[in-house]
C-alpha positions in Angstrom: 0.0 0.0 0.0 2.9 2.5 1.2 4.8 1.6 -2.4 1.1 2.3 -4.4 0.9 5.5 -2.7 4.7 6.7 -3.5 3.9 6.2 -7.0 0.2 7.7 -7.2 2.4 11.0 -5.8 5.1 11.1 -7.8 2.3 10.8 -10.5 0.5 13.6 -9.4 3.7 15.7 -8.8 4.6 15.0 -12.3 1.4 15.4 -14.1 0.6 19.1 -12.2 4.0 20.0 -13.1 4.0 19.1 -16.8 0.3 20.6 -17.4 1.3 23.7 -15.3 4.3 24.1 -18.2 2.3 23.2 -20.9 -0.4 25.9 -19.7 2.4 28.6 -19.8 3.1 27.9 -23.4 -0.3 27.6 -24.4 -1.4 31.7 -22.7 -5.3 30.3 -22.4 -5.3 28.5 -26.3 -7.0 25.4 -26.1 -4.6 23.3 -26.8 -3.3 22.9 -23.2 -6.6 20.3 -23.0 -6.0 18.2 -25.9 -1.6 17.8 -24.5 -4.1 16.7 -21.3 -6.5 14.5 -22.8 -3.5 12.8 -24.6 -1.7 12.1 -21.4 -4.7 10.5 -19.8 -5.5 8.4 -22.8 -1.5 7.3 -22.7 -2.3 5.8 -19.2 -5.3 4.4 -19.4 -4.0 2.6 -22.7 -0.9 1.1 -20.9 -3.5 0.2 -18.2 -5.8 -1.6 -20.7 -3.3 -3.4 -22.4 -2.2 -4.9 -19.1 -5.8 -5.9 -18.3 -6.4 -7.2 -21.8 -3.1 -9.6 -21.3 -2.6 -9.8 -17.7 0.1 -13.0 -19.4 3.2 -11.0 -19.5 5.0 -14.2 -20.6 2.4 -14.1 -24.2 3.8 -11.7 -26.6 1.6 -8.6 -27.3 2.7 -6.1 -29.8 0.2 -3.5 -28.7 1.3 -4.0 -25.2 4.6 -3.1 -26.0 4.0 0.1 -28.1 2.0 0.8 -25.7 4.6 0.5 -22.3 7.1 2.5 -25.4 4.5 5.5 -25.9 4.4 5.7 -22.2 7.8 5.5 -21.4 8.0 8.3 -23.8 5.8 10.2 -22.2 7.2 9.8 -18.5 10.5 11.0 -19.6 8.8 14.4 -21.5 6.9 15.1 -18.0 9.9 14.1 -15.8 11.8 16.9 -18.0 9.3 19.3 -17.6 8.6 18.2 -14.0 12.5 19.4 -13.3 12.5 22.7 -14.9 9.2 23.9 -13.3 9.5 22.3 -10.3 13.1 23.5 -9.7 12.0 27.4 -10.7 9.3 27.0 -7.4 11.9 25.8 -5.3 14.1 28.5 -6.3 11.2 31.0 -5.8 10.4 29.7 -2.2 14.3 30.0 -1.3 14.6 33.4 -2.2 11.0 34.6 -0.4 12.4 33.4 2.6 15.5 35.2 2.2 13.8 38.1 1.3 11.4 37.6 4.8 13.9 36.8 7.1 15.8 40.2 5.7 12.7 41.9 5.7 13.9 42.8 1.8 10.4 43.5 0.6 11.8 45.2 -3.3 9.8 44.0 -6.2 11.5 40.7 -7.3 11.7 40.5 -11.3 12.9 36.9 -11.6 9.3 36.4 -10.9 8.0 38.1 -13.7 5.9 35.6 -16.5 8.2 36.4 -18.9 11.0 34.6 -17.2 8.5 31.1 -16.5 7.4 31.3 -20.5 11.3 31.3 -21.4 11.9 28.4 -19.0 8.9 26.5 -20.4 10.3 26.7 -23.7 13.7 25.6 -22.7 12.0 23.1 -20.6 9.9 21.8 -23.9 13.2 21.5 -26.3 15.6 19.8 -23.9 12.5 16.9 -23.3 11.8 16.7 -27.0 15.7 15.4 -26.8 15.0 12.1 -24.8 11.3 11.7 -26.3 12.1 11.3 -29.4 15.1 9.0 -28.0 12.7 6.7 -27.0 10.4 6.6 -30.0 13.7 6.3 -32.7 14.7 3.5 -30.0 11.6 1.4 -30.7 12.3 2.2 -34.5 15.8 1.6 -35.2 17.9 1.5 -31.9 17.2 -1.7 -31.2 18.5 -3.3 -33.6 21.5 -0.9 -34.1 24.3 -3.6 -33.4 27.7 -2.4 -32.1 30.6 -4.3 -32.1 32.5 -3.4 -28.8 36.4 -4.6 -28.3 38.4 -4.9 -25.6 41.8 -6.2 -25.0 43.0 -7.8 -21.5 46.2 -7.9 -19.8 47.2 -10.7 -17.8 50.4 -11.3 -16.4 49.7 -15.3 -15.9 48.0 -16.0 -19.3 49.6 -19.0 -20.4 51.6 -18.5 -23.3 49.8 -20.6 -25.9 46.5 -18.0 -25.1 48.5 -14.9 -26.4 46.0 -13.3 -28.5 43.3 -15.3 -27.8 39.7 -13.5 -29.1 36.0 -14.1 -27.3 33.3 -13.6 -28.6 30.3 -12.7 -25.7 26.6 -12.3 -26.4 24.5 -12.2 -23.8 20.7 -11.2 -22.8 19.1 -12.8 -26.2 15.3 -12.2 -25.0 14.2 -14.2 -28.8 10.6 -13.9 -27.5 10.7 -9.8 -27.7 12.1 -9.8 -31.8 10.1 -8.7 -34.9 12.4 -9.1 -37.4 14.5 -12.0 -38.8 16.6 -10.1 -41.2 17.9 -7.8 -38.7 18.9 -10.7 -35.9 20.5 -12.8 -38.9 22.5 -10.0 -39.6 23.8 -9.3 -36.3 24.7 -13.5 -35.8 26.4 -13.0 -39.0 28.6 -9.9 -37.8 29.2 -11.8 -34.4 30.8 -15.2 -36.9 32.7 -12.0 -38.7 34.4 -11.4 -35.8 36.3 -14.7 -36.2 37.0 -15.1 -32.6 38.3 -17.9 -31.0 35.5 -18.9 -28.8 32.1 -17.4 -28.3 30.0 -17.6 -24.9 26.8 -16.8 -24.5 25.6 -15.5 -21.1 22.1 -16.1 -20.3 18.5 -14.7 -20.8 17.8 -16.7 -24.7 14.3 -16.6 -23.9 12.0 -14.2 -22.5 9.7 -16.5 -20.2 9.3 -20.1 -22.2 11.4 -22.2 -24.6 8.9 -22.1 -27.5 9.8 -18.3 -28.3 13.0 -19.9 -29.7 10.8 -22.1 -32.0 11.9 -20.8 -35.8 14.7 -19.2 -34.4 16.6 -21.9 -34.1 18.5 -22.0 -37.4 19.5 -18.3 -37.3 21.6 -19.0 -33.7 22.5 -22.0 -34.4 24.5 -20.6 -37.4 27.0 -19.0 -34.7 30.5 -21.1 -35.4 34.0 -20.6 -33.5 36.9 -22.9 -33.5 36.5 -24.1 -29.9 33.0 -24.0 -29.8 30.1 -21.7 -28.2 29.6 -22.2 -24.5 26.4 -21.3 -23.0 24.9 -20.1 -19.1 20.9 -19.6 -17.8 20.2 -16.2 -17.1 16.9 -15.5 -14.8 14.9 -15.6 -17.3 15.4 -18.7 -18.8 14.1 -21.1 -15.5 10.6 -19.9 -16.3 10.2 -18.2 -13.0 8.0 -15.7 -13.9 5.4 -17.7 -15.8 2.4 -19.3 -13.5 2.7 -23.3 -14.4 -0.5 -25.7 -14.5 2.1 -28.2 -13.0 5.7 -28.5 -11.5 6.6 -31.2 -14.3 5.3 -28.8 -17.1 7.9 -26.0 -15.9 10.1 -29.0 -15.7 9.1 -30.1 -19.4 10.0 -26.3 -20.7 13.7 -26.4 -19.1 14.5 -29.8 -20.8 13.1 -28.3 -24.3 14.9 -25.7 -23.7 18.2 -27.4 -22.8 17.2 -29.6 -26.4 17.0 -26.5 -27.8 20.5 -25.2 -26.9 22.5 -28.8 -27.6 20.6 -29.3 -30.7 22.2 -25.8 -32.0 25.9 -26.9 -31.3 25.7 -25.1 -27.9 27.3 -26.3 -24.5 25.1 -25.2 -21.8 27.2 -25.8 -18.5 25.2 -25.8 -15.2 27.9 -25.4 -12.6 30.6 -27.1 -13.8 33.6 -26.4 -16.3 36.2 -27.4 -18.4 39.4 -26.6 -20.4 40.3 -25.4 -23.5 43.5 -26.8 -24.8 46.7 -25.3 -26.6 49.2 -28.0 -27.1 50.3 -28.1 -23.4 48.6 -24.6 -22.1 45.4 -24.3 -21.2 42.8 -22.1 -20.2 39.7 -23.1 -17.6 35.5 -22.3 -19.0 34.0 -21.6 -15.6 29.9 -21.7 -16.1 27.6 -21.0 -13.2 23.9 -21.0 -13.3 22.2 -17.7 -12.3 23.0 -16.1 -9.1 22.1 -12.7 -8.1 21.6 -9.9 -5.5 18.5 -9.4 -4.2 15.3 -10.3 -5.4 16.6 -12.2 -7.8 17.2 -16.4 -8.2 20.2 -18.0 -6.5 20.6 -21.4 -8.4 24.3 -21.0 -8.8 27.0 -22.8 -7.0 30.3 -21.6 -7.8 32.6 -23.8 -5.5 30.3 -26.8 -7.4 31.3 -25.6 -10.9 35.1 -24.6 -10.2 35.2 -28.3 -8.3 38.8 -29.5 -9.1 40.3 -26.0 -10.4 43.2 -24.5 -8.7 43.7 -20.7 -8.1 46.8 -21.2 -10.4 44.5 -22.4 -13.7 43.8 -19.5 -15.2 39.6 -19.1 -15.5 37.0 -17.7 -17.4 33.9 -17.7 -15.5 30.3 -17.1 -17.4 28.0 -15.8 -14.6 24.8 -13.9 -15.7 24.2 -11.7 -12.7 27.2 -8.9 -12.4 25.9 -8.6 -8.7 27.4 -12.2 -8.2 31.0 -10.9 -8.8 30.9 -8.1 -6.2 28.7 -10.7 -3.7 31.5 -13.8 -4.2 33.5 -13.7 -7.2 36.2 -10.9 -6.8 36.9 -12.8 -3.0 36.9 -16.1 -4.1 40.3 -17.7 -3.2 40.4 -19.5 -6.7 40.6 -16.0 -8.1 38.4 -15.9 -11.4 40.5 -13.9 -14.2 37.5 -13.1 -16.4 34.4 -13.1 -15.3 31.3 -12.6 -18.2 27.9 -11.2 -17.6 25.1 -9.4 -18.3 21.9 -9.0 -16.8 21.6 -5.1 -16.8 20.8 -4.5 -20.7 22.3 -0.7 -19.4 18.4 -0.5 -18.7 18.5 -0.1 -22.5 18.6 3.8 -22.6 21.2 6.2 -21.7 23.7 8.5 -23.0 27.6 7.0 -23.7 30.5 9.2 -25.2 33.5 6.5 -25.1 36.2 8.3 -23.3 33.5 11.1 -21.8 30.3 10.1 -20.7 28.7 6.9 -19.6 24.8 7.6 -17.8 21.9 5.5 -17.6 19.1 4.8 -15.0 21.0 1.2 -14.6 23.7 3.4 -12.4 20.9 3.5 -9.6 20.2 -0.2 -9.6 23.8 -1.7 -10.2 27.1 -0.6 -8.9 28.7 -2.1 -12.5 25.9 -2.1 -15.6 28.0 -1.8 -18.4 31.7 -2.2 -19.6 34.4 -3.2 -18.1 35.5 -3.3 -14.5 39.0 -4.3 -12.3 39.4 -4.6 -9.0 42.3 -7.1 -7.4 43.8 -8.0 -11.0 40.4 -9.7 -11.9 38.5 -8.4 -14.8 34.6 -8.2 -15.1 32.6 -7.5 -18.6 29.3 -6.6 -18.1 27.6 -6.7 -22.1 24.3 -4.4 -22.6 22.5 -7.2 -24.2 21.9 -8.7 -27.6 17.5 -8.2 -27.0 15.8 -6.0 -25.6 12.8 -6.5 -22.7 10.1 -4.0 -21.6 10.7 -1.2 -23.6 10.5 -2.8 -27.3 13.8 -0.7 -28.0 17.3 0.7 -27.2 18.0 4.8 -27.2 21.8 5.1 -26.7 22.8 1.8 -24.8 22.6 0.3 -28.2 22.7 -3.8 -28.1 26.4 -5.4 -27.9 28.7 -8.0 -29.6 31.7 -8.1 -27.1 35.0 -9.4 -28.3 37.7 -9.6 -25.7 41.3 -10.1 -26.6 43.7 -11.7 -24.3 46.9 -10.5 -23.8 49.8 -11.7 -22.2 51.6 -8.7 -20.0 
């Protein structure tokens, strides 16, 4: 009840505030009541489509323009919300200055004038992220970027020197609407000719028939020592309500079929090594563990069993909260650790070299990139897919390929 009631007034606040700008564009036209009858039709859409499919785990295109349109629309008031609602508090501060010094001179920062400018400015910078949002659900998502990294390591065996990986991660097949586009993207992933490609977690949104059709186009993905696979939340089915315990059980063993049957080796806590004449490195995969609310099937001393700190390791862990919570301390000490999770809350603003924001900073300590701490490297990819919001505005979706080197 407390949480329903934090949202109804941040609703209110933002909706007063957004009208109360739009009204001092508008100097008494009428069209201050269509911008409101808009806004109120936006929610009660997004409301209906929820209603009409109460299934989140059944694919509804209308549902997800819908959640886009509003998402639009919550970022245009939460501009507008900032601008007017910072000129009050500026107001208030300087009345009470001007009470407590008994300073009772005409103020002309108060004047209309000034509140019209800041509306205006408050209108431009929000058409910015707005239309973001809407090109996001256009194009963005399926705006592939290649991103590459290369790791130093002063214990990377010898025969490793060089050695390219390719990581995808965060799949979500259930949200796509075009074929062409996805192919395309598998087929720049192969051109990256990489040694090795892991995949970790999230392939399916809810249920293993979303990959049904799909099969062929990710099953094309080729690398001389394989692709190695991980679960990510998603992919247990958790978030689906089940007639039966043995029919959730039924959709992970299709969906394990699904994975072997397109050359992929799904490793549920346990790993192995890839060879280089005498030199090898270790393939570490753990099933989902996270922070929080989220599922802890993962047991990392059960899929390192037998390792020893020396072996150098690559561990595939979908959660990035897992490396902060165990990883990093582990006494094995995990070299690479792979994962994903975040999607960089698909939408942001990233300048390599100048800028990385996105909502994700206030959930997730590391959302996006690369991290070191103790001579241990984490990757944390933006995602391949896209959940939610049926597109991507400036976190665009990732191919990783990771070089190792030897320092």
């Amino acid at each position: 009840m407390t949480r329903l009631l934090i949202v109804l007034a941040i609703f209110i606040a933002l909706e007063f505030y957004s009208f109360q700008l739009i009204r001092t564009l508008s100097r008494g036209h009428w069209w201050k009541w269509v911008y409101l009858a808009v806004s109120v039709l936006v929610i009660l859409n997004v409301f209906l489509q929820f209603y009409l499919n109460p299934d989140r785990s059944q694919i509804s295109a209308s549902r997800d323009l819908a959640i886009t349109i509003t998402l639009a629309f919550f970022t245009l008031k939460l501009v507008f919300f900032l601008f007017m609602f910072g000129e009050d508090i500026y107001r208030s501060i300087v009345g009470l200055i001007k009470t407590l010094t008994q300073n009772q001179e005409q103020d002309q920062s108060f004047l209309p004038s000034r509140r019209a400018f800041l509306a205006k400015v408050g209108l431009a910078v929000a058409a910015l992220p707005f239309g973001a949002i809407l090109y996001g659900a256009w194009r963005g998502k399926y705006d592939y970027q290649v991103r590459e990294y290369e790791l130093t390591f002063e214990d990377l065996p010898d025969a490793f020197d060089g050695y390219k990986i390719t990581q995808l991660s965060d799949i979500h097949v259930g949200s796509f609407d075009d074929k062409e586009e996805v192919a395309y993207a598998i087929n720049l992933a192969n051109e990256q000719q990489s040694d090795l490609i892991l995949f970790t977690g999230d392939l399916v949104n809810n249920e293993a028939k979303e990959m049904h059709g799909w099969e062929s186009i990710f099953g094309s993905l080729k690398a001389k020592d394989g692709v190695y696979s991980v679960l990510g939340n998603h992919d247990y089915g958790d978030y689906v309500q089940w007639d039966t315990d043995e029919a959730k059980e039924e959709n992970m063993q299709q969906l394990y079929k699904i994975q072997k049957d397109m050359g992929w080796r799904l490793m549920l806590d346990e790993n192995e090594k890839i060879t280089r004449g005498t030199d090898s490195i270790s393939l570490v995969g753990v099933q989902n563990w996270g922070g929080g609310r989220f599922p802890k099937y993962g047991d990392l001393a059960k899929a390192s069993q037998g390792l020893s700190k020396e072996e150098f390791k690559v561990l595939l862990s979908h959660d990035p909260t897992h490396w902060d919570l165990q990883v990093k301390d582990d006494d094995k000490k995990y070299h690479l650790t792979l994962s994903g999770h975040t999607h960089g809350m698909q939408f942001g603003i990233e300048i390599p070299g100048f800028i990385k924001l996105s909502p994700a900073w206030f959930v997730y300590k590391k959302w996006a990139g690369i991290y070191k701490e103790a001579g241990q490297f984490l990757n944390v990819n933006r995602g391949f897919g896209f959940l939610g919001y049926s597109g991507r505005a400036g976190i665009w979706p990732e191919i990783t390929v990771i070089t190792l080197k030897k320092g």
